[in-house]
N, C-alpha and C positions, 0 to 999 in steps of 0.2 A: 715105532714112530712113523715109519715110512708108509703103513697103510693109514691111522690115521690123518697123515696131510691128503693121500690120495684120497679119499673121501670126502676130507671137506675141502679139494680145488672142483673135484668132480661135478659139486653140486655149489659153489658159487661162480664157477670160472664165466659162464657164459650166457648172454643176455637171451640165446636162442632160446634154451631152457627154459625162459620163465613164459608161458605156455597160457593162454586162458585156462581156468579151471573146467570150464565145461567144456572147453573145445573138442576134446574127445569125443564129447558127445552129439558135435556136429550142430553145435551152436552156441552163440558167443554169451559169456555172465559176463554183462557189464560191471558186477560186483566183484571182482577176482581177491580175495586176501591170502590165499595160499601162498605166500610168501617162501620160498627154497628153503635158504638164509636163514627163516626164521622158526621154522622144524629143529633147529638141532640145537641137543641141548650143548651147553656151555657151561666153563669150571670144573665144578665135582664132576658132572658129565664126562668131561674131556681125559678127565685124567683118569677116571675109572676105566675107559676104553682104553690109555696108555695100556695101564697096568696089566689088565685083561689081556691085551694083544701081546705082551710081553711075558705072559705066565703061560706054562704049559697047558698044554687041554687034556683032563684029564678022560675025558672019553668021547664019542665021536659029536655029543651034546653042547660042544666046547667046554669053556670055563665057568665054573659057577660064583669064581671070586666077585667081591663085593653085592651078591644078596644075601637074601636073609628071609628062610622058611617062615617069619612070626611078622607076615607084612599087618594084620590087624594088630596089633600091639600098640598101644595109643602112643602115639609121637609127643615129647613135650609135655609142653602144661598149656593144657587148649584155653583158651579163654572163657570164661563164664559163660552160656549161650542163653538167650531168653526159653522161658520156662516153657512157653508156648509161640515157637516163632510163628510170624506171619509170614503170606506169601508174597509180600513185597517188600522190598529192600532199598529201594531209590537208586538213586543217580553215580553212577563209579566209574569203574573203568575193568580192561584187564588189561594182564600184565601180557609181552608177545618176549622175544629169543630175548631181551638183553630190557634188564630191569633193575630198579634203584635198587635189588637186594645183594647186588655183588659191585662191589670197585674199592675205589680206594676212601677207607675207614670214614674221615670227616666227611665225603658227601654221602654215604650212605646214609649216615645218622642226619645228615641234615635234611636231605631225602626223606627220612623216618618221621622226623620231626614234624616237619613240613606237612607232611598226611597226617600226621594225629592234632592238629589244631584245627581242622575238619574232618574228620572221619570218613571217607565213603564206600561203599562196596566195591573189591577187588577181587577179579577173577580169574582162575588159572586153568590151564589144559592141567591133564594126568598124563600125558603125553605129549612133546612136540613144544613151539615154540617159549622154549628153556627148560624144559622137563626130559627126564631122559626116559625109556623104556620101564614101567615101572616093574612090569611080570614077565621078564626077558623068556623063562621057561615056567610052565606050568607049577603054582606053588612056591617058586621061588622071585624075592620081590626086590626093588633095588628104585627106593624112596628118596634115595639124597636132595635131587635137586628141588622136587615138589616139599618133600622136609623146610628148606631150606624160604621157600615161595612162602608156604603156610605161616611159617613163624615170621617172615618180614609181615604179613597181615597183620597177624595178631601184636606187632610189636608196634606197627605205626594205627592201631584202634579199630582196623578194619573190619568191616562183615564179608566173613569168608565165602565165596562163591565158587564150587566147582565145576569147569566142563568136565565131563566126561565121554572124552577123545582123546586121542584115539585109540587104536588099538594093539596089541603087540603081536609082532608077527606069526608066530604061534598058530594065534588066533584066526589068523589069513592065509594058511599056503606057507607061513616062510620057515625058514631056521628055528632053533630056539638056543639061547644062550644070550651073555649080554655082551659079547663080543660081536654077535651075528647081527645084530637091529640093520637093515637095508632102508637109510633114511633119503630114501630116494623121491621125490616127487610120486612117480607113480604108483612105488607101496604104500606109500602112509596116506594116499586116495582110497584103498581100500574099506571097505567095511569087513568085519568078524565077518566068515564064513558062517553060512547058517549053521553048522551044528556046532559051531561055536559063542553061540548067540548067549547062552547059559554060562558058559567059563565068564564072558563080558560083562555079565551081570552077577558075577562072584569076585572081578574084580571091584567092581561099582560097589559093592557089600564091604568088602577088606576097603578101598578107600574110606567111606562113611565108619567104619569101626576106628580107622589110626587118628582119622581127625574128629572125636565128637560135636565140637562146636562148630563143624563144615555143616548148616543144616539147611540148604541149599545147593541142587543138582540141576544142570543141564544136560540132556540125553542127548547126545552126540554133537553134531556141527555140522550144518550146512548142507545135511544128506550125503555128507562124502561116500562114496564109493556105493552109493542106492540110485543108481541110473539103470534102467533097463533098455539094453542095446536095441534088443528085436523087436520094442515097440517103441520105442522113441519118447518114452515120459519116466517117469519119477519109478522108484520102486516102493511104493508105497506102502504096499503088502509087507515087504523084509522090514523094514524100518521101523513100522509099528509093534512087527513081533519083537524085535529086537525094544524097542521103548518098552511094550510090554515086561516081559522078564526084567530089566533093571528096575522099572516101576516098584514092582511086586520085592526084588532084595530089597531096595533101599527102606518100604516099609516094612517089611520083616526085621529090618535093623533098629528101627526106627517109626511107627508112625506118624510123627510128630518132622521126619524129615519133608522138604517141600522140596518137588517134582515137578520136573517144566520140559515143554518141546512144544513144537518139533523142531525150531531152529529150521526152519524153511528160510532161502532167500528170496524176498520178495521180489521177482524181478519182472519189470514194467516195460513194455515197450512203444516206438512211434504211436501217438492219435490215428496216422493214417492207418498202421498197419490191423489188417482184420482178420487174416489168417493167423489160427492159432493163440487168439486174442480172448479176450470177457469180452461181452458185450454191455456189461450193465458195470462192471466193475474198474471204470476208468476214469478219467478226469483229463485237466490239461495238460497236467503232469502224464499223461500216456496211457494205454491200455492195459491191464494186469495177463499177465502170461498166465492160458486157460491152465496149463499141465502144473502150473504153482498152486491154484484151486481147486484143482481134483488132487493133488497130494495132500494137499488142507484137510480138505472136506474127510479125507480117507480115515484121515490119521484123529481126526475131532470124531469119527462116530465113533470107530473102533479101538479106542483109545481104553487101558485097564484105568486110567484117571489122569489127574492133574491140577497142580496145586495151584498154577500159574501157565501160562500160555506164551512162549517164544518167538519172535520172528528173526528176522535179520534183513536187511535192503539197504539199497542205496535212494536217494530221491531222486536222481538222473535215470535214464535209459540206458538199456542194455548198448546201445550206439552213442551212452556218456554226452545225450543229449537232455539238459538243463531247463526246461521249459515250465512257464514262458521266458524264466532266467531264473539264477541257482538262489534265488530266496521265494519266489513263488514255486519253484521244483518241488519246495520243502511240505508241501502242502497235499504230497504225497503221502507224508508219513501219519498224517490226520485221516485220510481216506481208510488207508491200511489197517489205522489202529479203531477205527471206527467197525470195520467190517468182521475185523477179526472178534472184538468184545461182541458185535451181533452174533455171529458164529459161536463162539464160544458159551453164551449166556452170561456175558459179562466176567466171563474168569479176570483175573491181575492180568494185567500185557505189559512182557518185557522186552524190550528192544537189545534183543543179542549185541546186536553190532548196528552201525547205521555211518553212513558214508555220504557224503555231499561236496567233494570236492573229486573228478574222475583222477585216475592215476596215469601214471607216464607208461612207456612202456618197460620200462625198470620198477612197477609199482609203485612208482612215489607222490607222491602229493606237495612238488612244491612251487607249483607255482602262483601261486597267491602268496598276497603280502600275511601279515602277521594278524591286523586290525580286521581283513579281510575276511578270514579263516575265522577268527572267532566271530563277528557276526552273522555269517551263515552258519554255524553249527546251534549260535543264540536262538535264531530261526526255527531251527530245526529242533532243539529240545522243546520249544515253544510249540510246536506242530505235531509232538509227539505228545507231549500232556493235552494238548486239547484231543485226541484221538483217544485220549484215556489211558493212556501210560501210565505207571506211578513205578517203575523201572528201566535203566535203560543203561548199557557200557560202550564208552568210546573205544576204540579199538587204540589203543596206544602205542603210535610209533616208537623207538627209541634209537639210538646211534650208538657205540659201544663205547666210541670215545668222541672229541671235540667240542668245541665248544657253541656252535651250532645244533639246532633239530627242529626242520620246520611241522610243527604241529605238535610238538611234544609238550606232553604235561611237566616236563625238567629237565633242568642238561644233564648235559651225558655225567657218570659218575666215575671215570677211569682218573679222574683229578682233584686234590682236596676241594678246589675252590668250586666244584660241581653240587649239581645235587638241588639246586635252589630253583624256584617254580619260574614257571614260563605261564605266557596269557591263559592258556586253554586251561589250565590247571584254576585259574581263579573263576572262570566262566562257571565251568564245572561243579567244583565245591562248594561257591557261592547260590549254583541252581537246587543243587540238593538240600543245602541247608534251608533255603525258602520254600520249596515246591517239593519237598520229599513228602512218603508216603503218608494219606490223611488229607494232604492239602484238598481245602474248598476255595476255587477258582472263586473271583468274582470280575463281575464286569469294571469296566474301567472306558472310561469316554477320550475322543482323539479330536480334535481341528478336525472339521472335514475336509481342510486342504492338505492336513498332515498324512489321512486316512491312507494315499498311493505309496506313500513312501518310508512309513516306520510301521513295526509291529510290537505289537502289546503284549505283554500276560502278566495277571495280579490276581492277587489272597486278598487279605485284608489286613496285610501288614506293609506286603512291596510290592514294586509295581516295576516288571522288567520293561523297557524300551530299546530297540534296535534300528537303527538306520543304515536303510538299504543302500542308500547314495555313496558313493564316493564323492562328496562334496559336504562341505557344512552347511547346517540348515539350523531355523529356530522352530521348534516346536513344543504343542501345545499338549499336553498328555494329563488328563486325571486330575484337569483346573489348573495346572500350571506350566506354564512359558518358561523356556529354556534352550540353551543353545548348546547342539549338537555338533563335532565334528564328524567328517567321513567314516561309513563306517562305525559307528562309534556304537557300544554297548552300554547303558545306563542305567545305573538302578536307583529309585525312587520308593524311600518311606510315606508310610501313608496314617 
């Protein structure tokens, strides 16, 4: 017991710790979600480590209690998967350390509920926030807690989506046993050691074999531990070899499974700034970082395929500057999505992650009201389907317990009376349910006095409207007058 509390005070105790993601690198991501906290798994996790630390080690490997040599072994009863999936999936979320699939019984299930009265796509690390080590030692595998994620999907109607990240120490330099995992900030930064690149992409095989309906991959996250110190840019070389090889298992598993990267952070900085800048690839919203475009560019020629195309960003600047303010910022995410489908040859674009509110220096996001929050993120999903999105996941904060959680799709679930949806959750489910993948945009006319201050997006059945004010107003949208409060998100039949 007494080493596990010492590990996890070690890594939540102190605010010094939480570290810009790049800073290492000797430059700031405004985008940081590396979260400490929310690396480690929880539950089965916790208690498998007890047990572990409490049983003898039978050789200097440590302990090999709770895995299990037959990790491809199908888990469950996977859900029915389309015969021919496609490469786009819509609008979801993923799941981060503490999620509706563990608390206390009535809000789980109401939680459950809750998501299968709209369905949307849900996705999970193999590794890391709530998942524990899955290949602690070569061969040997220890599924519980991603078990446990998979079947909360399939239970509340979800289309399953895997990252896969990170990796297990093994695979980096470290220990092997599932006692030894070093869930330290600066291991689980790493990437596979290259001639571990292959084991990585054996595990990426044994994952896609346990879940067959998982027919959906992300190859890694956010380029973790592909920075190259002695030249100061991206490692773009490693990362594609490594995309490479999981490419090629996942369809050797499967060709019919769909494949996406690179999970680049798009990150943009000041108009003013020119060093180290695009010169063509900017807007008001700021200048695109050249070394994000030459990893692009690397990873798009030299690429074995792909079935779909990944980014991840925030709309603000690397200096969490909002310009010209945090609903025109969003218009960022239109540039991005626009440049990368030209790049691309119009592959699917999905939006890894996407951020529009900066964080504190505890990574949080709360200081915005409630009404607040969801019209810039309305914004934002707005800004992403006109750039050509027809996928895209909120990064899902949650709290473990309380009855509060600013930005959360539902309260916390440590309580029966937990578990029941919060604003961002109707935002969300209601976007995908209208503008999921297929949708044909159509135009839709504004007040030309309404034009500065609400934004539009409509099919030919709804018609979303957003206002940017914090103040009510009456506007005119798609032939009809109506009146707005601050802030206010509206949806409109057509």
């Amino acid at each position: 017991m007494t080493i596990l509390w010492q590990r996890t005070l070690s890594l939540r105790q102190l605010p010094s710790l939480r570290l810009p993601l790049m800073g290492r690198h000797g430059w700031n991501s405004g985008a940081w979600r590396w979260r400490i906290a929310a690396l480690l798994g929880v539950g089965a996790a916790a208690l498998a480590l007890v047990l572990t630390v409490l049983s003898p080690l039978p050789d200097s490997k440590g302990s090999t209690a709770g895995t299990t040599p037959d990790g491809d072994k199908v888990h469950g009863t996977p859900a029915e998967p389309p015969v021919r999936p496609g490469p786009e999936v819509g609008w979801g979320f993923t799941h981060t350390e503490h999620s509706a699939d563990e608390g206390a019984d009535a809000a789980v299930a109401r939680a459950r509920s809750m998501l299968g009265e709209q369905p949307m796509p849900q996705d999970q690390a193999i590794m890391g926030w709530g998942a524990d080590n899955p290949e602690p030692d070569k061969g040997l595998y220890q599924f519980g807690d991603l078990d446990r994620r998979i079947d909360f999907v399939r239970k509340s109607g979800g289309t399953p989506v895997v990252t896969l990240c990170c990796a297990p120490d093994w695979m980096k330099g470290g220990e092997p046993g599932p006692d030894r995992t070093d869930w330290s900030q600066s291991n689980l930064e790493k990437a596979p050691d290259p001639e571990h690149f292959q084991d990585f992409a054996n595990l990426a095989a044994t994952v896609a074999k346990r879940y067959p309906d998982v027919r959906h991959f992300l190859v890694w996250n956010e380029f973790k531990g592909f920075w190259n110190e002695s030249q100061a840019r991206w490692d773009y070389e490693g990362y594609t070899k490594l995309y490479n090889l999981v490419y090629k298992a996942l369809k050797k598993v499967d060709e019919d499974i769909m494949v996406g990267g690179p999970y680049l952070v798009m990150d943009s900085l000041s108009p003013q700034q020119t060093e180290g800048t695009s010169d063509t690839f900017k807007g008001a919203w700021g200048r695109m970082d050249q070394r994000i475009v030459d990893a692009f560019d690397y990873w798009n020629e030299h690429k074995a395929g792909a079935d779909f195309v990944a980014v991840d960003g925030s709309s603000y600047t690397n200096d969490d500057e909002m310009l010209p303010d945090e609903f025109k910022a969003t218009d960022k995410f239109t540039a991005v999505g626009s440049w990368v489908r030209q790049r691309t040859g119009n592959l699917p674009l999905w939006w890894a992650e996407y951020y529009v509110e900066p964080a504190d220096g505890n990574d949080e996001r709360k200081g915005w009201s409630e009404p607040h929050r969801v019209a810039v993120h309305a914004a934002a999903l707005m800004a992403m389907a006109k750039g050509g999105a027809t996928s895209g996941f909120y990064w899902s904060p949650e709290t473990q317990k309380g009855s509060s959680c600013a930005g959360c799709l539902w309260r916390p679930t440590d309580r029966a009376s937990g578990g029941g949806a919060l604003p961002l959750l109707g935002l969300l489910s209601r976007f995908d349910d209208e503008f999921g993948p297929g949708t044909k945009y159509r135009s839709v006319t504004v007040a030309e006095d309404d034009v500065p201050h609400v934004r539009v997006l409509a099919d030919d059945k709804a018609v979303l409207v957003v206002n940017t004010l914090n103040r009510a107003i009456s506007a005119k949208v798609d032939g009809k007058r109506f009146q707005m409060q601050g802030y206010e998100v509206k949806w409109l039949r057509r």
